[in-house]
Every structure is written in C-alpha cells, then in structure tokens.
N, C-alpha and C positions, 0 to 999 in steps of 0.2 A: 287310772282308777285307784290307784296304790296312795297316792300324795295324801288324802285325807286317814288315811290309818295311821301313817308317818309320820303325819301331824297331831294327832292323837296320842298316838305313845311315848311321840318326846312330854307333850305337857303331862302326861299320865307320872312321868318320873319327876317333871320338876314342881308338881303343885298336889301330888298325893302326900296325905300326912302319917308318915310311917307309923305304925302302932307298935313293931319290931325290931331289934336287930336284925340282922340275916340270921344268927347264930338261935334267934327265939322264934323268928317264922316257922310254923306248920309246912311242914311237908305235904303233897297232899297227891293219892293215887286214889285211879278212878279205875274198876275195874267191871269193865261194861260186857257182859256175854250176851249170846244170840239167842231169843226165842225161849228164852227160858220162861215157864210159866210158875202162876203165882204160887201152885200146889207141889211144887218138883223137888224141894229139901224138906229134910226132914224137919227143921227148926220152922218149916211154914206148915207141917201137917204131911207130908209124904209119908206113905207105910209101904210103898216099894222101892223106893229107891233111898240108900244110903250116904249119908251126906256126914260125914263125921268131921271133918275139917271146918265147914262151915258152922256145924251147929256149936263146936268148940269155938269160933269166931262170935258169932252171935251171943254166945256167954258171957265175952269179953266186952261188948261193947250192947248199941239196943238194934232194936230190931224193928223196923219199922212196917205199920200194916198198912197204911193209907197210904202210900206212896205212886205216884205215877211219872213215868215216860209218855212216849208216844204210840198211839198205834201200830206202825211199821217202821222199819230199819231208818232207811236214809233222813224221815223226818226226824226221827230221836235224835238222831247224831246232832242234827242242826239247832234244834231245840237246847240241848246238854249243852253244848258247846258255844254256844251265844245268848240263851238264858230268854230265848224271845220264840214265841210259838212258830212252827213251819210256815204259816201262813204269811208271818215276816219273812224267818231266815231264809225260807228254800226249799226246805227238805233236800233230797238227791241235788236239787240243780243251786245249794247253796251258793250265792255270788261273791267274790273276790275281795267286795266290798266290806261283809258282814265280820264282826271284830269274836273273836274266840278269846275262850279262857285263858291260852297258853299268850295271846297278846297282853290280855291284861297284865295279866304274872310276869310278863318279860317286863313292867315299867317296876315292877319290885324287885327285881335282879333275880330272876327268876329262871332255872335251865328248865327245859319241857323237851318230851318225847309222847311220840304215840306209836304206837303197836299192836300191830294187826289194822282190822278192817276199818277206813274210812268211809268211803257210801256217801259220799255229799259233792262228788265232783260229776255226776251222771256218771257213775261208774267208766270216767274217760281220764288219760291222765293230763288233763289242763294245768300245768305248770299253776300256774295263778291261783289254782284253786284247791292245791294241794296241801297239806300239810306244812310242808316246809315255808310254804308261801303264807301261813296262816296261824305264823309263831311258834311253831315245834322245830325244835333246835335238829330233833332226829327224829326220823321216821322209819320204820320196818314194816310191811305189810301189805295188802292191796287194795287198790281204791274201789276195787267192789268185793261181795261179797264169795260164799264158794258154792256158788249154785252149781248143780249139776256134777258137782265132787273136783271141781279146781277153781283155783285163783289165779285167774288168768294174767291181770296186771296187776303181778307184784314188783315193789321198789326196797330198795336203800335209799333214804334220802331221793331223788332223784333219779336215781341208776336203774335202769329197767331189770329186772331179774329174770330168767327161765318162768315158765308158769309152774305152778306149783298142784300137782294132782297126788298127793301123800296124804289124803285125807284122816288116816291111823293117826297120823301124828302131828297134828297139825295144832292140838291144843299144846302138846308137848314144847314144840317149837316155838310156837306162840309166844308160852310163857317165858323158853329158855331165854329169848331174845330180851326179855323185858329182865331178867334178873342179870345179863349179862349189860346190859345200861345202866342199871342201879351200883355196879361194880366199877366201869367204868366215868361215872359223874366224877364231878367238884367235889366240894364242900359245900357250895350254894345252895339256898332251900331249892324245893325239886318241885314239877309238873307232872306227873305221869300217869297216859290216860293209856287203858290197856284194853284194849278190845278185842275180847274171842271171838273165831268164826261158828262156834261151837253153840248152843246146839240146830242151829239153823241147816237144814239140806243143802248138801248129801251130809248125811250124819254118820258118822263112825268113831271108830275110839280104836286105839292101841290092843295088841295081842291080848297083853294083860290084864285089861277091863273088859274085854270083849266074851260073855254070855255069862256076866257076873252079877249080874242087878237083876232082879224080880221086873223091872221096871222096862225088860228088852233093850233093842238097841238104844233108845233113847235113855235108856236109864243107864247102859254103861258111860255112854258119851259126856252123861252128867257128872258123874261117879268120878270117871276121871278127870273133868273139871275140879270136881271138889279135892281130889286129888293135887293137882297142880296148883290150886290155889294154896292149899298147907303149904307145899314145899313156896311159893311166892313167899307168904306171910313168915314161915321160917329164914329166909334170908333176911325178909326185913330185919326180924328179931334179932337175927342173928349180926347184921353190922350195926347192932345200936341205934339203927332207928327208929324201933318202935313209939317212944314215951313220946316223942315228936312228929309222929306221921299219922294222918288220917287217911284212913283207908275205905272208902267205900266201894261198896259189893253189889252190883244190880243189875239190872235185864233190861234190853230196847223198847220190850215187847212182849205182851203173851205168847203162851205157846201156838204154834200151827199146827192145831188139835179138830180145825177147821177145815181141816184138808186132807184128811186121812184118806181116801181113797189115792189120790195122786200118792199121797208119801209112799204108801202100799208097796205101791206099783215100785217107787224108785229104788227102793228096799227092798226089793225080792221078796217080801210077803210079813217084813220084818217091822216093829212098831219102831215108828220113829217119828212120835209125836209125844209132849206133855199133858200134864194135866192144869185146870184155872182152877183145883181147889173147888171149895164152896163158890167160885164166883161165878158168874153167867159168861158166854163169851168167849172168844180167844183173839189171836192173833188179825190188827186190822178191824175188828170190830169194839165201836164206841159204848158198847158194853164193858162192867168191869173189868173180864176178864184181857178186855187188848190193853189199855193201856195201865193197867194194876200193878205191880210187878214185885218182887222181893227187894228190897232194902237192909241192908247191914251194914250200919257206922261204928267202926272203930279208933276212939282217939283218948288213949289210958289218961284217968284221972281228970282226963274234962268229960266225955260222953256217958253218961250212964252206961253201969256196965249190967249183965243177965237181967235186962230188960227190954219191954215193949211200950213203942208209941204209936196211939192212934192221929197221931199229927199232922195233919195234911201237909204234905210236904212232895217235891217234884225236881227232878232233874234241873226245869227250867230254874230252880231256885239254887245252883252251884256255883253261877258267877259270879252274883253279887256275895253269894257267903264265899267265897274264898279269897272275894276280894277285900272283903272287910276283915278277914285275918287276915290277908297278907300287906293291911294298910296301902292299899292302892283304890282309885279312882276307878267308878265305873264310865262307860262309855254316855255320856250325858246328849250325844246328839241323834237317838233314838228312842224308842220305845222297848224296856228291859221289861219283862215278862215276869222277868224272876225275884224274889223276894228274897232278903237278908234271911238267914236263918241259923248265923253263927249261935243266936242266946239259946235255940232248939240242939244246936249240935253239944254247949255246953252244959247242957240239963239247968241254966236260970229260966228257961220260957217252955214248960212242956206243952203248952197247946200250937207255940209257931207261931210266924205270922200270915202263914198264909190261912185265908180264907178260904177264896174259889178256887175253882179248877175248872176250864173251859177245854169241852171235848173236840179237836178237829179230825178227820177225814176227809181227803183230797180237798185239801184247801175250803173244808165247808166248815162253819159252826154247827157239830151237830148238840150241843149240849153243853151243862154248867150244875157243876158240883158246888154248896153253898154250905158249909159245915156238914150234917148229917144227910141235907136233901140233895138230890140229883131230878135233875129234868131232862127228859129229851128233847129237842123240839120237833114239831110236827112237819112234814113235807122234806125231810131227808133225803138228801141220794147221794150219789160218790163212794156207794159201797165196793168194796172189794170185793171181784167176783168169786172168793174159795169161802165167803162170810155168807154162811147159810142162814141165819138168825139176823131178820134183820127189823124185828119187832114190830110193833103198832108205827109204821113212818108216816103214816095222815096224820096220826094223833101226837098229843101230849102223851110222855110216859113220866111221871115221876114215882120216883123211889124213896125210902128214907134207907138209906145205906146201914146205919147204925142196928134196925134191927131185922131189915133184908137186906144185906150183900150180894143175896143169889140172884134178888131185882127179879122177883117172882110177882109181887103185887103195886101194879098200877094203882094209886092213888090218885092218881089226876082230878077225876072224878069228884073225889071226897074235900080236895082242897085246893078249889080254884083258886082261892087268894094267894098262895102259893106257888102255885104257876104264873101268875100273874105278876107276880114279883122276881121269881126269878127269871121269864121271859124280860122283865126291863131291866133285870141284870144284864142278863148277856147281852140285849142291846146296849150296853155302857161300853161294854169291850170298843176301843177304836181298832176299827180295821182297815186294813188298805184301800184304799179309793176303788168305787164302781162294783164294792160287794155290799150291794144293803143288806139293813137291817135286817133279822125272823122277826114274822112274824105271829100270833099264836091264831088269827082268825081266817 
C-alpha cells in the first residue's frame, strides 16, 4: 500500500517548481495543545488565567478569531496533517495511505519531526501508520493520548519506551524534547509539529505552577504551557531562527468544559476544565465552542504583527499553504480540503480564501459555516455522549456568527432563503460513496 506515496513523492521532487532556495524556504512549526478552549489566554479574553508569553507572541505577529480545527483529538490530527476533513482522512483510524504534511515537505528537502501525542493510528502502535512511516524523519512521543494520567505507548522513533505516568511534567518534557531536535537538525528548512498532551485529562502541571492561577488546576496547567512555550520561542530566537520560521500556536479542540462532573471526580474535586469564551459549546460539540479554537501566527515582517483576523481560516488549510511556500506540489490524486492561504499569512489578502467551513461529528455533516452565516442541519446525531447541548437536531439552526457568536438566536425561521442555500451548499461537498446527501425536509 506504500508504492503509490513512493510514487508520489519522487515526482513531488522532480516536477515541483521551487519558489526558494533551501537557504529562503520558511521554516515552519506547528504547535498543537490539547483541549485548550477558545476563552483560556489572556490575548482571547481570559481574566483568570495568565498567559503572558503568548499574549507577548500574539503582539508579535496576528491573532486570529475565526479559526477552526476539529471537534475531537484523533480527527484534528487527521484533518492538520493531510489538509482533508476526517470523513476522508480517518480521524484515529487514519490509513497508511493518506499523504501528510511532513511528506509533502520531504519532496522540498525538507527534515520533519513530531513530538508528543499522535492519536491517528487507533491509539496502536501500527508500524505503517506511524509517524515515521508518514514522513517524520523523528518522532518522540505516544500514539495516544494521556488519559487516565499516563502514556502508555510511548516511542523514539520506533523504540518502544517504558510508559510514562509523570504527569507534573510532562509539558516540560514535551517541550524539552522538541528544543533538543531544533539543536540537533541540519541546516535544512525544518518541519516541526509539536503536540502537547496538556491540557487534555489527567491534567496537572509542575510543583511550581501548581495552585498559582485563579483559573485552578486547569489554569496552572495552562500557565505552564504558556510558560514553556516562551522558553520554546526563546530558543527559536535565540539560534537565529526567528525572521525565517513560522510559528503557529493552536488547539485540537475546545475545552472539556462538557464534562465537568467526570473531570471532578478524576481530580479530587479540582477544576480541570476551560472556558469557550463568549461561544456556545465545547469539546465535540458542532457548536462554536468544539471546533473554534485560539490561533496565533507568527512569521516577522510578512505576518501582520499586534493584530487581529476575522479570516476564516482552518487547520485543514496548512498543507496546501506550506506547500506553496515551500514550492512543492500538492497531492493531486485526491480530494484537498484545504485552501492556499499563504497571501492571508503574508497580510496581501486579509479576508483569505477560504469561504466555507463544514461541520463534522462521527463522520456526519452536521453543518456549514458560509462567511458570516452558519447552519445546522436538521436530523443530527453522532453526538458525543459528555455534549449535553445538543440544540434544535429536527430542525434548521442558523446563526449569523458576525453578530451572535454565542449562536443564541435561531434565525431559520426569518430566512428560509438562506437555508435553503446554504442546505445546497453543503450538499455540493463530495463525500465518500453511500453517505447521502441532507436533507432540509
């Protein structure tokens, strides 16, 4: 099943038309945490938990408010990582098949690492479906997540590791690992996707952040996230990579704010959940607040810097932009999700190109973002059983996002044409054979 990637990434090198040197290609790091919700730094609105590292990031470069991932872990990854909704890639049971970022960047002479959590192999260690097997030159971390306060299967590359139940420090480590790579590379442009397990259950934080945030245990856990990223961003600085690396800062996922009685419990009585902000929702629900999430792009002297974008913009959209700055070819014999948005990252295009945004949940359409308006469609299911909120599911819900984000007043009512358009939006999406169409009657 290997041969047609094989073949793929030789012509990816020999009929891509470089727009670079190696010496001018962007760097580019992706630093993906768990469960963080939209309300949780200060630069998005937080007044209990302290975020000083990032909102000093966010200065530096913009800060984007329409941004989406995926509802839950293992789909985002799949989504980020191959630029095409879970419904294609997999989600958790990603196949062997599907071509990732760190492939593309390998036909531009590209090193790639990833670090910490995968979550796309069924939390098994499937050789094939691993990392390594899927263009990352090195890998540190575990193919699932740290439910339950360990990581059961953790690797080096390959190498099976002891499990890891150090939850204190496990953002620590995380990151150490990912600056001790950055030290270790070439001189070749670089790949690096960095994935905390943090703040995702069992949640904890280090001695030193531990009953320091207003925000309880999830706000230390954050705190020292925000922590560890300065000291990240400082090494960057610090070997001369900054003017050349893009550095983006984002979430899988809303908070699991959705499930506070369970977290309660697993926490001895301790909060360790976030907030969605002004938005509706959290974690797993096709509401703002699951798949919304914080975004901070930084890339000096092209990204706008101590600014905001209402730009519709998405994870799914990372392959083809980094493939178009790193002068490589996208994978042309699928269907790519994701939309160029290098002219968004260089501040020539503030609005982007992306338009839509289509909502899934267990492999269902449940909905479709169209500039300002959002629809839900009617006859939903495939909810996550900790999503308590799970709205009008007979009906149409639409929103106009621009002046309820909280997605408090159904409009449907008021403007059936509307619905009625965006319902044969989302029927335009091709989907995989033997899932029809929604439809609104």
């Amino acid at each position: 099943m290997r041969t047609p990637k094989i073949i793929l990434f030789l012509i990816s090198i020999f009929t891509s038309t470089t727009l670079f040197s190696q010496a001018e290609a962007p760097n580019f790091v992706v630093i993906f945490v768990d469960d963080l919700g939209y309300g949780d730094l200060g630069c998005y609105g937080s007044k209990n938990i302290n975020t000083p590292n990032l909102d000093a990031f966010a200065a530096e470069g913009t800060r984007f408010t329409d941004f989406y991932a995926q509802t839950v872990c293992g789909p985002s990854r799949s989504a980020l990582l191959t630029g095409r909704y879970p419904i294609r890639s997999g989600g958790w049971s990603m196949p062997a098949s599907e071509i990732t970022i760190a492939e593309v960047l390998k036909g531009a002479g590209y090193q790639t690492a990833c670090i910490g959590k995968w979550d796309t192999s069924n939390r098994e260690p499937i050789l094939a479906r691993m990392p390594n097997q899927q263009g990352f030159d090195y890998f540190f971390g575990g193919v699932g997540g740290n439910d339950g306060g360990r990581v059961k299967l953790a690797f080096e590359n390959e190498t099976k590791l002891p499990p890891h139940t150090d939850m204190q420090h496990l953002t620590y480590e995380t990151n150490r690992a990912a600056i001790d790579w950055l030290k270790s590379r070439n001189e070749k442009p670089f790949f690096l996707f960095l994935c905390h397990y943090m703040v995702h259950a069992k949640v904890d934080a280090s001695a030193t952040f531990r009953h320091r945030s207003a925000g309880g245990l999830y706000g230390d856990a954050v705190e020292e996230l925000d922590h560890e990223t300065g000291r990240f961003l400082h090494e960057i600085d610090r070997m001369g990579l900054k003017e050349n690396t893009i550095v983006i800062f984002t979430s899988d996922n809303g908070t699991w704010s959705n499930h506070t009685q369970a977290l309660t419990k697993a926490h001895g009585g301790e909060v360790a959940w976030g907030s969605s902000g002004n938005l509706r929702g959290a974690k797993g629900s096709t509401y703002e607040g699951g798949p919304r999430v914080p975004c901070i792009v930084r890339w000096p002297g092209k990204t706008p810097s101590g600014t905001s974008s209402n730009a519709l913009f998405s994870t799914l959209d990372f392959l083809p932009t980094f493939a178009a700055l790193a002068g490589v070819n996208i994978p042309e014999d699928r269907i790519i999700d994701g939309v160029n948005q290098s002219e968004l990252l260089r501040g020539e295009d503030p609005a982007g190109r992306r338009e839509a945004f289509h909502y899934f949940v267990s492999h269902q359409l449940h909905g479709i973002r169209d500039r300002q308006w959002k629809l839900l469609l009617p006859d939903r299911t495939g909810h996550k059983s900790y999503d308590k909120d799970l709205g009008e599911t007979k009906q149409p819900e639409l929103y106009n996002l621009a002046t309820d984000p909280s997605e408090k007043n159904n409009l449907a009512a008021k403007h059936p044409e509307i619905v009625e358009r965006l319902t044969s939006l989302a029927n335009k999406l091709p989907l995989p054979e033997n899932r029809p169409p929604v439809d609104i009657k």
